[in-house]
Z-matrix of the N, CA and C atoms (Angstrom, degrees):
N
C 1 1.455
C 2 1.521 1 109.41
N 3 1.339 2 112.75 1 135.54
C 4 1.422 3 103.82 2 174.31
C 5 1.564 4 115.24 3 -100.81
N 6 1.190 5 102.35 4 157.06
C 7 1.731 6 117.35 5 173.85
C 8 1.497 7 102.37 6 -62.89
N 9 1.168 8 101.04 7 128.85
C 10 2.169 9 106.11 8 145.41
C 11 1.101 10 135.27 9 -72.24
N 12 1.710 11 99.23 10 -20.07
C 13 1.754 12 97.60 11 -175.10
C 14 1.472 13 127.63 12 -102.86
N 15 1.054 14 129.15 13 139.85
C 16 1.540 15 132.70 14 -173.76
C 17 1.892 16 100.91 15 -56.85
N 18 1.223 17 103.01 16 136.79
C 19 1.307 18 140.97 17 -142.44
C 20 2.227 19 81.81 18 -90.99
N 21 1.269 20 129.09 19 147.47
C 22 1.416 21 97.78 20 157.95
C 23 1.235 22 145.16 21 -137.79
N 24 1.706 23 89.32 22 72.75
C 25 1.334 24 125.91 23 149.69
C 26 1.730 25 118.21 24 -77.93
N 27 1.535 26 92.70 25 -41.31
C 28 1.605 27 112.74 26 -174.15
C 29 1.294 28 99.54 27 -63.65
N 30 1.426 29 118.69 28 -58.45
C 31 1.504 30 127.07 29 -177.81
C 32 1.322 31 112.89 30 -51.92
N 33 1.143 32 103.04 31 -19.65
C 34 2.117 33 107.12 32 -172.06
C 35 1.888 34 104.40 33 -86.74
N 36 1.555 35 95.26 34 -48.40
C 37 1.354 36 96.18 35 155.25
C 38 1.615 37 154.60 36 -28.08
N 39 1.102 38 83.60 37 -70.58
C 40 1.608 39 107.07 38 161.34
C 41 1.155 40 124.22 39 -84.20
N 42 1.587 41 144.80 40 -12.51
C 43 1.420 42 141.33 41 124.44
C 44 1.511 43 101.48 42 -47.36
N 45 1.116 44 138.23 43 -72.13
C 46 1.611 45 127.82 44 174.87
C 47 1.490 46 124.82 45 -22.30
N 48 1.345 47 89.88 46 -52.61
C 49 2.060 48 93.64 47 -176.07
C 50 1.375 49 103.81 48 -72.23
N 51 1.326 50 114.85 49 -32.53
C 52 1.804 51 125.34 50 -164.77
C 53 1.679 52 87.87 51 -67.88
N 54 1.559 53 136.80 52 -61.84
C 55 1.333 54 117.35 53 -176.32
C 56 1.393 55 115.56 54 -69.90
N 57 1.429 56 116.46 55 -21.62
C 58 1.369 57 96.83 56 -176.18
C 59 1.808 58 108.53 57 -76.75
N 60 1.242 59 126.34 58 -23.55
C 61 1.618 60 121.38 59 161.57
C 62 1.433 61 111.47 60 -75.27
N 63 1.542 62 119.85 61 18.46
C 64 1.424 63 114.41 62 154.53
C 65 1.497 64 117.14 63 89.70
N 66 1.695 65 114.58 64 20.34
C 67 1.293 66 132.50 65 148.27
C 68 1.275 67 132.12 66 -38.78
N 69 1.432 68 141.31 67 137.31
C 70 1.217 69 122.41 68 165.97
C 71 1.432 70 112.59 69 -115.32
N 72 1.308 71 122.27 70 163.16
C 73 1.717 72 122.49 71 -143.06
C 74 1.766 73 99.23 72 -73.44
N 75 1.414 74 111.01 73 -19.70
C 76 1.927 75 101.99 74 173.15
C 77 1.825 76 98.81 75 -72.30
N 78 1.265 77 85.06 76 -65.94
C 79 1.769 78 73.42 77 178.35
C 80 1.533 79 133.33 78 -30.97
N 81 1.229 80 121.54 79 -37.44
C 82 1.137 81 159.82 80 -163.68
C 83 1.774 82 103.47 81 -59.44
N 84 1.401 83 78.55 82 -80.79
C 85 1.467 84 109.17 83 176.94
C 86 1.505 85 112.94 84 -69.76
N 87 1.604 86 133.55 85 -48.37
C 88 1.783 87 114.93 86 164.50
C 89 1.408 88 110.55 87 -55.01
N 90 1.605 89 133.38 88 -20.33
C 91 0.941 90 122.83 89 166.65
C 92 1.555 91 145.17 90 -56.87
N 93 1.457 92 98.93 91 -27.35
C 94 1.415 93 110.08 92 -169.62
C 95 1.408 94 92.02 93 -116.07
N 96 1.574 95 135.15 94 -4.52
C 97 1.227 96 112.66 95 166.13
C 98 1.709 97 114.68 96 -80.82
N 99 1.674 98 100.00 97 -26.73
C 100 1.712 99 98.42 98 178.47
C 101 1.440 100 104.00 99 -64.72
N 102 1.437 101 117.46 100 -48.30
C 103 1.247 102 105.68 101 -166.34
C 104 1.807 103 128.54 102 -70.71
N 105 1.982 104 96.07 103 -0.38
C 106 1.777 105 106.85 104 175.71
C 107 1.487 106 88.71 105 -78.60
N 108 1.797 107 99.13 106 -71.51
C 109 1.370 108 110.40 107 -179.48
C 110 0.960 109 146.54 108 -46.99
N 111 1.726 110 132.79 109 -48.62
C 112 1.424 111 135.82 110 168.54
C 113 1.405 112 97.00 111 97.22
N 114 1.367 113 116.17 112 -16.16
C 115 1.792 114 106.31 113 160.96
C 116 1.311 115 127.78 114 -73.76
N 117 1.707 116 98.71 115 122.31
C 118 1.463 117 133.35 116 -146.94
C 119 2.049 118 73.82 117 -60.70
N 120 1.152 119 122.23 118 -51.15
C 121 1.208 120 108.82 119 -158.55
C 122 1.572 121 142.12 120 -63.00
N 123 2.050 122 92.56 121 10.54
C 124 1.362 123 125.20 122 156.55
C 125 1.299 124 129.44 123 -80.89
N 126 1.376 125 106.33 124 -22.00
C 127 1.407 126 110.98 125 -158.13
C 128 1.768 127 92.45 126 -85.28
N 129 1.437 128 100.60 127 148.57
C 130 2.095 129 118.20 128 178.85
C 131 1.680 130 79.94 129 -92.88
């Protein structure tokens, strides 16, 4: 069976690329909670 959830290496990853295109760490972070969560109250 496979996992659904990003591994966190993956998660370290993709916070990585997100600052290197000039993210800042709130952004960062409501980002990947909407996209665990689906609460609208993450989304920018």
């Amino acid at each position: 069976m496979e996992d659904d959830h990003m591994s966190e290496q993956e998660l370290v990853r993709l916070a990585e690329g997100l600052r290197a295109s000039g993210w800042n760490d709130t952004d960062i972070l409501n980002f990947i909670l909407y996209i665990m969560t689906g609460d609208e109250k993450y989304k920018s």
